[in-house]
Biopython code that builds the backbone (N, CA, C, O; Angstrom):
import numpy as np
from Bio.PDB.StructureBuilder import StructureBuilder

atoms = [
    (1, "UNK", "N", (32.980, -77.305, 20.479)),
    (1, "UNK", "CA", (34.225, -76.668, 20.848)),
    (1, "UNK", "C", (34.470, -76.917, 22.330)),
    (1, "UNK", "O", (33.536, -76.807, 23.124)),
    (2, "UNK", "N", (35.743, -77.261, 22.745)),
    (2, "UNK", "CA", (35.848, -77.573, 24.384)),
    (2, "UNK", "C", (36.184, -76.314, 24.931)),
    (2, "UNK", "O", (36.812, -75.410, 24.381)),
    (3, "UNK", "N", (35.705, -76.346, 26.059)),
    (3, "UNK", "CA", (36.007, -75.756, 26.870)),
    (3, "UNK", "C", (37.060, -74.479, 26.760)),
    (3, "UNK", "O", (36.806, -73.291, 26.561)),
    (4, "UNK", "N", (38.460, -75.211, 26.978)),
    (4, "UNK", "CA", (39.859, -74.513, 26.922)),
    (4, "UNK", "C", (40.152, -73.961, 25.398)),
    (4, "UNK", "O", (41.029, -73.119, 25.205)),
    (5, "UNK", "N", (39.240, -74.574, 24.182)),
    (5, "UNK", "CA", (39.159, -73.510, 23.321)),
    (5, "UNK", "C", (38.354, -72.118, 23.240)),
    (5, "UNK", "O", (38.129, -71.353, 22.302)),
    (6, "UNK", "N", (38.105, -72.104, 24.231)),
    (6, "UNK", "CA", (37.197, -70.785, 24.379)),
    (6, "UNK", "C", (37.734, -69.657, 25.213)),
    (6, "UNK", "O", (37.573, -68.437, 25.212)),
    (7, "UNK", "N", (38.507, -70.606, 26.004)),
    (7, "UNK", "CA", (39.356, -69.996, 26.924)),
    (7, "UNK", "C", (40.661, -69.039, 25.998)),
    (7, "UNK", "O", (40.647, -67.821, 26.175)),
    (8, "UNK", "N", (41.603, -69.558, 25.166)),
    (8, "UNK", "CA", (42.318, -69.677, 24.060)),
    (8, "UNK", "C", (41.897, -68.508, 23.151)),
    (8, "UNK", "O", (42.544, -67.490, 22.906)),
    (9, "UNK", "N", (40.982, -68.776, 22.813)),
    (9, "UNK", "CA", (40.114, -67.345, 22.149)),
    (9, "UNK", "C", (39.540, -66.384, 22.454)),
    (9, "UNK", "O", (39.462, -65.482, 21.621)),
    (10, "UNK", "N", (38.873, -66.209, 23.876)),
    (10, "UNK", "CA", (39.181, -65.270, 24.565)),
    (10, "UNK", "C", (40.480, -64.256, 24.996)),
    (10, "UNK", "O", (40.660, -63.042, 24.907)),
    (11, "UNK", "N", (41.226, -65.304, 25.469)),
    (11, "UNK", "CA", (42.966, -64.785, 25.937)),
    (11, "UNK", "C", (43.513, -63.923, 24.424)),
    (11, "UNK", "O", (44.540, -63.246, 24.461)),
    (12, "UNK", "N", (42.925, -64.019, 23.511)),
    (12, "UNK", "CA", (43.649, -63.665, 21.958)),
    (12, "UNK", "C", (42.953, -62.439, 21.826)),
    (12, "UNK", "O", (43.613, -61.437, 21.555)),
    (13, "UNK", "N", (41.534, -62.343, 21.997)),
    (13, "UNK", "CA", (40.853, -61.040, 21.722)),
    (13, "UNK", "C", (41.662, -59.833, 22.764)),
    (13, "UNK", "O", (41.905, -58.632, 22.649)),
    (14, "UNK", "N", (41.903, -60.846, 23.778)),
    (14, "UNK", "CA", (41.770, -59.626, 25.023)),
    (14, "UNK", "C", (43.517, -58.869, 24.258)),
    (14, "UNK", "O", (43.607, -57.649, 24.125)),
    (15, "UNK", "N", (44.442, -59.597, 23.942)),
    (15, "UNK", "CA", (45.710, -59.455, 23.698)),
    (15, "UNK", "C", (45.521, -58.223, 22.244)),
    (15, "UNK", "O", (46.466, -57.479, 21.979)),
    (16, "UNK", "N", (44.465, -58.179, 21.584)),
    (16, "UNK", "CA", (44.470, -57.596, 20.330)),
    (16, "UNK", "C", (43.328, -56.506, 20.584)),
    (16, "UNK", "O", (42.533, -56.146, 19.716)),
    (17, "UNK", "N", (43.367, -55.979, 22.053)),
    (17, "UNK", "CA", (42.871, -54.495, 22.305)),
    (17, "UNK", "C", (43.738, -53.509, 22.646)),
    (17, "UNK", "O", (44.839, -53.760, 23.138)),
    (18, "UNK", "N", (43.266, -52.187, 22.387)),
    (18, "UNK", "CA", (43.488, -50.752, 22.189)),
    (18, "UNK", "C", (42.737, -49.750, 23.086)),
    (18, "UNK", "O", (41.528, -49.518, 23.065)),
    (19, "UNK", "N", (43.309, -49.415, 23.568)),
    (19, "UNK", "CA", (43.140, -48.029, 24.714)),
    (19, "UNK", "C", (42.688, -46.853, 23.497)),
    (19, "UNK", "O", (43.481, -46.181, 22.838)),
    (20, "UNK", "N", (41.077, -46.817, 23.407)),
    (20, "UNK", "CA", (40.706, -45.794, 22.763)),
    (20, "UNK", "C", (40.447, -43.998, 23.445)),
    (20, "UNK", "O", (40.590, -42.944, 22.826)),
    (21, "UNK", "N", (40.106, -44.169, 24.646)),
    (21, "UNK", "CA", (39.846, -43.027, 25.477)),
    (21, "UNK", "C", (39.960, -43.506, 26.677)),
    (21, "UNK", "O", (40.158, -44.718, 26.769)),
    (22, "UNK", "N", (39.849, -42.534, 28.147)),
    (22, "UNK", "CA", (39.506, -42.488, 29.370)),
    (22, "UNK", "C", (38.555, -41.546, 29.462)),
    (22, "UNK", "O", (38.556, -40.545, 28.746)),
    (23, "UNK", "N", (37.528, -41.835, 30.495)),
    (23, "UNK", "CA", (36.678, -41.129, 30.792)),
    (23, "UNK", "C", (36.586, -41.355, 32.214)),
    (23, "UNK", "O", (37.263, -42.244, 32.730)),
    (24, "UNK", "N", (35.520, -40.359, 33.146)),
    (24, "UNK", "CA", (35.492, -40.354, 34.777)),
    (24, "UNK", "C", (34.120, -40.898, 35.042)),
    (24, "UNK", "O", (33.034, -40.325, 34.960)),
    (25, "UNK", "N", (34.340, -41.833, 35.296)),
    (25, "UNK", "CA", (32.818, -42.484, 35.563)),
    (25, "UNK", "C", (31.906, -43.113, 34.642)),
    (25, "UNK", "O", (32.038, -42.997, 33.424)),
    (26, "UNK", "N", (30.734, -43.956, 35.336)),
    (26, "UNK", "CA", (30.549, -45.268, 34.150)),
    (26, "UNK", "C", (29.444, -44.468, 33.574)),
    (26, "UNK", "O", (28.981, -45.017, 32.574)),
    (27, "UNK", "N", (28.856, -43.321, 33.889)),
    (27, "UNK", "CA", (27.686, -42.754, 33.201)),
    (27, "UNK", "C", (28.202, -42.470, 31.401)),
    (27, "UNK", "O", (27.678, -42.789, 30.334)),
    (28, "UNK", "N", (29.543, -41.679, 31.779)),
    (28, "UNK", "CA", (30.267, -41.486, 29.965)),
    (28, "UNK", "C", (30.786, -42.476, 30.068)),
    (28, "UNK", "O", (30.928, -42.640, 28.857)),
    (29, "UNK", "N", (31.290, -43.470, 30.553)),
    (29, "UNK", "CA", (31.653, -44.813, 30.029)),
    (29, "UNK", "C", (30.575, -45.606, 28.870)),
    (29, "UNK", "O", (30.645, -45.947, 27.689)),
    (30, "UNK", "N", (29.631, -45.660, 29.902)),
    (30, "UNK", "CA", (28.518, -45.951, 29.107)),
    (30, "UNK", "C", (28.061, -45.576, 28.105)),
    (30, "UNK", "O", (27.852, -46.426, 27.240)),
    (31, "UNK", "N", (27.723, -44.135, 27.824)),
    (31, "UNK", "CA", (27.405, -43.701, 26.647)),
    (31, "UNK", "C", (28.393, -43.599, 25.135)),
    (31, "UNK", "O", (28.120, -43.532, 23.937)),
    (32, "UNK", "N", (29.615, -43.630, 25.919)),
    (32, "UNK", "CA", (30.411, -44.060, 24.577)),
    (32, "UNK", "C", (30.354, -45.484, 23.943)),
    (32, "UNK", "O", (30.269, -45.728, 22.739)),
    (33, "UNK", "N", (30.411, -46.301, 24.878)),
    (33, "UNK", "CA", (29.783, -47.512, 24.730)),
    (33, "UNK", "C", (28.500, -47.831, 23.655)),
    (33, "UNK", "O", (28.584, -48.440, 22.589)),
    (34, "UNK", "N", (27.810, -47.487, 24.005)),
    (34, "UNK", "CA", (26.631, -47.114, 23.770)),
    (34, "UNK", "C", (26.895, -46.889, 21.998)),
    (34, "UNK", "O", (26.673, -47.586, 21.008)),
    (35, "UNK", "N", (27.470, -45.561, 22.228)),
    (35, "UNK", "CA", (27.768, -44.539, 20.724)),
    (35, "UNK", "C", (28.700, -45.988, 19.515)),
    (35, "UNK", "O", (28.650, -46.242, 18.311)),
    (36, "UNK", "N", (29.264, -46.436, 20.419)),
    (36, "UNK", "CA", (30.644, -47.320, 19.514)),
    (36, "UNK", "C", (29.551, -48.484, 18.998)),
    (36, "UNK", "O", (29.577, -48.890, 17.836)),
    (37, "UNK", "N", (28.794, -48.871, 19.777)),
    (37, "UNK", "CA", (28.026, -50.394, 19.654)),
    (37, "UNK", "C", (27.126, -50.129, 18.738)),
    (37, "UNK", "O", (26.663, -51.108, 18.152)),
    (38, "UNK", "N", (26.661, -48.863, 18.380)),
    (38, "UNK", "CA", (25.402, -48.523, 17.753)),
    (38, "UNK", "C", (26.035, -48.268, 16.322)),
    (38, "UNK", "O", (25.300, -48.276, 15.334)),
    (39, "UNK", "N", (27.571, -48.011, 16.195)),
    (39, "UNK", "CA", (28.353, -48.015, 15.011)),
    (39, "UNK", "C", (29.108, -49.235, 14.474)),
    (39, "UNK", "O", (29.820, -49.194, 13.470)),
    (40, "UNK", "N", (28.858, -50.513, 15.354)),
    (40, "UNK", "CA", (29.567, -51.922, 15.617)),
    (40, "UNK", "C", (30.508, -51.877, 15.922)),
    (40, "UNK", "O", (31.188, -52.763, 15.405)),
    (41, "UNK", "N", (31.129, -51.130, 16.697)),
    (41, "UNK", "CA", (32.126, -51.289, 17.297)),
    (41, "UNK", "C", (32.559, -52.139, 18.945)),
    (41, "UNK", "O", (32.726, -51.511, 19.990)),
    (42, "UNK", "N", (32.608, -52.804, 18.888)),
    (42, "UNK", "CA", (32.533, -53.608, 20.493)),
    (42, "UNK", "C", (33.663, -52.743, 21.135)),
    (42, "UNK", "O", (34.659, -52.239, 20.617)),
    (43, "UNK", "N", (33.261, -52.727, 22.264)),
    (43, "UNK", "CA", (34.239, -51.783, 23.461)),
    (43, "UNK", "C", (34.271, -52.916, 25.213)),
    (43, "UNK", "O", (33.409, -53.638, 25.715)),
    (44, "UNK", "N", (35.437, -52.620, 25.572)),
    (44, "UNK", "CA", (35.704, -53.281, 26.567)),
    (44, "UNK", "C", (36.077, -52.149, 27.905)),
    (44, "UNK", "O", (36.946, -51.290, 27.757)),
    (45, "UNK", "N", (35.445, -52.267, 28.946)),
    (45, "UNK", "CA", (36.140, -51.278, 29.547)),
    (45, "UNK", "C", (37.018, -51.837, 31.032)),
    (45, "UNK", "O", (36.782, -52.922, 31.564)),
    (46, "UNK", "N", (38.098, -50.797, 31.557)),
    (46, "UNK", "CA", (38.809, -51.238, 32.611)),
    (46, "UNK", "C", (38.635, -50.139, 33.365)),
    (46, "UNK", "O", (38.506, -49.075, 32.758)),
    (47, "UNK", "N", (38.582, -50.133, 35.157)),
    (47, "UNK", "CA", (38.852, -49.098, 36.272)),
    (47, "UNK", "C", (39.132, -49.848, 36.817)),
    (47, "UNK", "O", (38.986, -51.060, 36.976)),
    (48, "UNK", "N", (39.874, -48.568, 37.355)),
    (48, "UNK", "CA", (40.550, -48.723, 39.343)),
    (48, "UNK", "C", (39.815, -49.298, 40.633)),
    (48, "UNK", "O", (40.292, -49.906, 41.591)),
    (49, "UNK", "N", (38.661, -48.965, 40.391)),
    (49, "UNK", "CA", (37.746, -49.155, 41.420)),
    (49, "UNK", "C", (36.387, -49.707, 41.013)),
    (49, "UNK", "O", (36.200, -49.835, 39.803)),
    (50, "UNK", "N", (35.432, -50.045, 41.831)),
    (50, "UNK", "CA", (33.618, -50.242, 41.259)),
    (50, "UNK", "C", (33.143, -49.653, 41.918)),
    (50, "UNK", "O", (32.953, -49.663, 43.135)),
    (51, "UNK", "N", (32.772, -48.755, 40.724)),
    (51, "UNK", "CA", (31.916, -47.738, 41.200)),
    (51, "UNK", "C", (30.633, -47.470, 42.275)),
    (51, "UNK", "O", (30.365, -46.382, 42.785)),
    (52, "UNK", "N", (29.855, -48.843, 42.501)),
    (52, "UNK", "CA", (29.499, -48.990, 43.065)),
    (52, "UNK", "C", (30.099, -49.275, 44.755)),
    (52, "UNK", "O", (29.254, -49.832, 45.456)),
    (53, "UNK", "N", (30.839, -49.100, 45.143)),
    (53, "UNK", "CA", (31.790, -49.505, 45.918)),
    (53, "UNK", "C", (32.035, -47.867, 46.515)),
    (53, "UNK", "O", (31.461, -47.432, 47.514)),
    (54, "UNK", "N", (32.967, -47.118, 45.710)),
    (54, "UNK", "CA", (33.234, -45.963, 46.223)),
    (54, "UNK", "C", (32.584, -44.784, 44.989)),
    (54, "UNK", "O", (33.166, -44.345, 43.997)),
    (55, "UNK", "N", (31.528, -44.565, 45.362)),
    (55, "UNK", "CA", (30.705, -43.345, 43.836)),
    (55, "UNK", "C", (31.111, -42.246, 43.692)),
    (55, "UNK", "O", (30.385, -41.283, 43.443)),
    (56, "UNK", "N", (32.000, -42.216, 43.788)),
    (56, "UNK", "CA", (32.952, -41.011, 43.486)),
    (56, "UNK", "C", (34.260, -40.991, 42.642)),
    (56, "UNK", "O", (35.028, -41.927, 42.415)),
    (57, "UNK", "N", (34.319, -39.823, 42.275)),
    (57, "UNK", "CA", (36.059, -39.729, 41.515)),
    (57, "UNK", "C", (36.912, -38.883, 41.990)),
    (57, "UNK", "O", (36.332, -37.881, 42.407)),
    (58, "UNK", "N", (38.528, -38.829, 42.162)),
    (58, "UNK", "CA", (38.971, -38.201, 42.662)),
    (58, "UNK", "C", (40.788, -38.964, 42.375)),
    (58, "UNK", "O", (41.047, -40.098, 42.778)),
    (59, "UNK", "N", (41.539, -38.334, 41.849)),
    (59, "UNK", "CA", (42.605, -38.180, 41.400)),
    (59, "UNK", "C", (42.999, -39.669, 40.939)),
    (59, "UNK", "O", (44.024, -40.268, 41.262)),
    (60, "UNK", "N", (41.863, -40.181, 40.033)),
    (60, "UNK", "CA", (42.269, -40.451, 38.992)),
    (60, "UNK", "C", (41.168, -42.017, 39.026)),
    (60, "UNK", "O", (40.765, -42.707, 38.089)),
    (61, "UNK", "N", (40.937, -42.153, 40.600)),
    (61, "UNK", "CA", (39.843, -43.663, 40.962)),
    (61, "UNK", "C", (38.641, -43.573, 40.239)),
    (61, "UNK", "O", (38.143, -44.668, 39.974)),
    (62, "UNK", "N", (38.084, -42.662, 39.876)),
    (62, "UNK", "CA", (37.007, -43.402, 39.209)),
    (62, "UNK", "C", (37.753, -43.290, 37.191)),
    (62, "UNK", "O", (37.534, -44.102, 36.292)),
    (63, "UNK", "N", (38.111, -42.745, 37.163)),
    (63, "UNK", "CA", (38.726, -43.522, 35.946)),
    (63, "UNK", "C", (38.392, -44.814, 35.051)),
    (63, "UNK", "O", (38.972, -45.836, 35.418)),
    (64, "UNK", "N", (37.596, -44.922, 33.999)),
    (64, "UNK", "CA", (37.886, -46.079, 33.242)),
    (64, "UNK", "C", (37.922, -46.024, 32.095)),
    (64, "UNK", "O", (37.064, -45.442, 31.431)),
    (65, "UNK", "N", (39.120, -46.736, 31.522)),
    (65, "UNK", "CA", (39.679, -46.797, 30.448)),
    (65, "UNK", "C", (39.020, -47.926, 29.515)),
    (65, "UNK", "O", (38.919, -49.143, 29.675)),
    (66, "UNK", "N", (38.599, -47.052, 28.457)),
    (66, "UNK", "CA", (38.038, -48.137, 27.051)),
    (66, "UNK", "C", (39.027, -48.421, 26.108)),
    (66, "UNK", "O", (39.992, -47.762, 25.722)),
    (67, "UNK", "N", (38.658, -49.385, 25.848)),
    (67, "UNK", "CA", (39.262, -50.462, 24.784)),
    (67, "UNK", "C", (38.485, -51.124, 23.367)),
    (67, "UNK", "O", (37.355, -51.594, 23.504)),
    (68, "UNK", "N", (38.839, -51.128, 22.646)),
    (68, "UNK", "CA", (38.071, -51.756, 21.566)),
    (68, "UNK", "C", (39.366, -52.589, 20.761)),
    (68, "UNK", "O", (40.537, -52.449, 21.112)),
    (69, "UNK", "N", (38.971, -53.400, 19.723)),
    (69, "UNK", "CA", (40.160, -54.482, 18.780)),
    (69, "UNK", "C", (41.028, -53.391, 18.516)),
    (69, "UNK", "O", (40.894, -52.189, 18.750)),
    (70, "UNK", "N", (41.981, -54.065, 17.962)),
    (70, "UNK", "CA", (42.990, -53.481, 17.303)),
    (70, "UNK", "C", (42.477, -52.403, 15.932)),
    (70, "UNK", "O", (42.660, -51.270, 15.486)),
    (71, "UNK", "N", (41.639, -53.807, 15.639)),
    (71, "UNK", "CA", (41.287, -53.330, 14.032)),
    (71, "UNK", "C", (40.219, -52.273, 13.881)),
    (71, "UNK", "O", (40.270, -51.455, 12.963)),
    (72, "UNK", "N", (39.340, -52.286, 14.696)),
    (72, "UNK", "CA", (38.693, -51.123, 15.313)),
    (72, "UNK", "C", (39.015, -49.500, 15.784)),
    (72, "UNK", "O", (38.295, -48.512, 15.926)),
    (73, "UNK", "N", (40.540, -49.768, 15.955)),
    (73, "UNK", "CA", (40.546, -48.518, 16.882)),
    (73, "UNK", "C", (40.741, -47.359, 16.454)),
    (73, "UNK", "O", (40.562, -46.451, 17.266)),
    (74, "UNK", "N", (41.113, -47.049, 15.237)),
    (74, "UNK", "CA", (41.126, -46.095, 13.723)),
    (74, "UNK", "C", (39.914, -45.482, 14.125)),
    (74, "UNK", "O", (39.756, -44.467, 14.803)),
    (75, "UNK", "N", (38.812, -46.482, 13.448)),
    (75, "UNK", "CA", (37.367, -45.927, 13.338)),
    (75, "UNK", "C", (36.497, -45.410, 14.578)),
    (75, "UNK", "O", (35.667, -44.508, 14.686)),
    (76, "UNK", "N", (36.971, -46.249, 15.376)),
    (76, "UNK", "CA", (36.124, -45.891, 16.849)),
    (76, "UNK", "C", (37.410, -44.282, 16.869)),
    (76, "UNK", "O", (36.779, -43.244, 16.669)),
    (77, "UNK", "N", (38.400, -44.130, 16.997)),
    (77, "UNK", "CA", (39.309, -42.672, 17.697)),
    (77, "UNK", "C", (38.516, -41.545, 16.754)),
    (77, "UNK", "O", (37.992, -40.508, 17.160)),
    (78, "UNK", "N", (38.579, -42.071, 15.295)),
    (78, "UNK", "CA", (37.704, -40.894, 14.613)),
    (78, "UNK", "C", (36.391, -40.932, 14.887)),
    (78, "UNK", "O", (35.834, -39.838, 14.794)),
    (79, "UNK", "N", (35.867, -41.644, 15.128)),
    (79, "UNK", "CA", (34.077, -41.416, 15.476)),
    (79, "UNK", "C", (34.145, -40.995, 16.439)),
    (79, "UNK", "O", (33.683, -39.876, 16.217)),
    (80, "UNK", "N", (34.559, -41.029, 18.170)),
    (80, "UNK", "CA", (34.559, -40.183, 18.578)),
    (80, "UNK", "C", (35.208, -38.497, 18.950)),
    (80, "UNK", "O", (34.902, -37.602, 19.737)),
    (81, "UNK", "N", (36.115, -38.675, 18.028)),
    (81, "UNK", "CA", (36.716, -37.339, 17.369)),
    (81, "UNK", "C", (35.590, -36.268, 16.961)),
    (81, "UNK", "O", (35.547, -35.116, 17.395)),
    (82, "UNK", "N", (34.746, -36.805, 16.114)),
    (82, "UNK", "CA", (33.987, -36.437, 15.357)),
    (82, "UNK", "C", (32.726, -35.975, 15.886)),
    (82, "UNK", "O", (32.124, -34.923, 15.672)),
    (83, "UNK", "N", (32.359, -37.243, 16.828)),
    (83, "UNK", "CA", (31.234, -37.060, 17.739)),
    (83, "UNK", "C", (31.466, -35.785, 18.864)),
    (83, "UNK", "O", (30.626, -35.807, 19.764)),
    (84, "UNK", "N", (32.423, -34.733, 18.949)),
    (84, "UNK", "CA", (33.485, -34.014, 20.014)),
    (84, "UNK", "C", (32.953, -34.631, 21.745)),
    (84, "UNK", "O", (32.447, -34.019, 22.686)),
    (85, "UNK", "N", (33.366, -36.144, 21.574)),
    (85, "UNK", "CA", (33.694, -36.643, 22.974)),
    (85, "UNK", "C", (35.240, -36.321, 23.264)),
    (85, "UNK", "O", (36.126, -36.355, 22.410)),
    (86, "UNK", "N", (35.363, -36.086, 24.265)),
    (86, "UNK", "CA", (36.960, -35.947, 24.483)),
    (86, "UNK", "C", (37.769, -37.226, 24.151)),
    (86, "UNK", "O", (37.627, -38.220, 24.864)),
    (87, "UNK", "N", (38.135, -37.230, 23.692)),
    (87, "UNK", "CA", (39.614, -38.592, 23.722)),
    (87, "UNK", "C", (41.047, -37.818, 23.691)),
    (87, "UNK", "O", (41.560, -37.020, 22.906)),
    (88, "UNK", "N", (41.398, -38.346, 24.752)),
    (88, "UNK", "CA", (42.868, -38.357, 24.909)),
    (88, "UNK", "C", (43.694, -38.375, 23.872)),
    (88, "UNK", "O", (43.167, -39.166, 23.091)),
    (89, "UNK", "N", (44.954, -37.865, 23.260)),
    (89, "UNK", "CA", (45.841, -38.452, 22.271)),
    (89, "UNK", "C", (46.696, -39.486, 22.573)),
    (89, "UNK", "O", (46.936, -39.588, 23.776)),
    (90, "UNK", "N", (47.085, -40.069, 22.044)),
    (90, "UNK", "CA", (48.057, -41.133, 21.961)),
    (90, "UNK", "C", (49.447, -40.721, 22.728)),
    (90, "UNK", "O", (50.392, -41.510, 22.759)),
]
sb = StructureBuilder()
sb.init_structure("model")
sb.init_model(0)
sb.init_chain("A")
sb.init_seg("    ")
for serial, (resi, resn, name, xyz) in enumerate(atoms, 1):
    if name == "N":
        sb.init_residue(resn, " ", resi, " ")
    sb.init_atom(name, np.array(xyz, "f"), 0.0, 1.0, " ", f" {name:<3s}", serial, name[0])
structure = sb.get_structure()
């Protein structure tokens, strides 16, 4: 496979994710992570800042928002529904 097909298929996954929760910091970032992967769920996450950088949170910077597929995001919102992690509603 070349190169720029990988590239191509990457750019497609990233386009067919879902904002499953926010959480404050990578410690519960992580462990949801963690929780989703151990159910096969792959998770992607995004913040404002690196944490390592500024270790703190505060109106809204340490913030990071998870993501998982499209087709995923049913099962991952109820598993952690279920699990009573906080998730945001829609």
């Amino acid at each position: 496979m070349l190169d720029h097909d990988l590239k191509d298929k990457d750019a497609e996954r990233r386009h067919d994710l879902k904002e499953v929760t926010r959480v404050q910091g990578p410690v519960e970032a992580e462990v949801i992570k963690n929780f989703l992967e151990s159910e096969g769920i792959s998770c992607f996450f995004k913040g404002l800042i690196v944490p390592s950088v500024h270790p703190f949170t505060a109106d809204g910077l340490g913030e990071i928002k998870i993501f998982v597929q499209e087709s995923d995001w049913e099962n991952a919102k109820n598993l952690l529904e279920n699990r009573d992690f906080s998730v945001e509603s829609e």
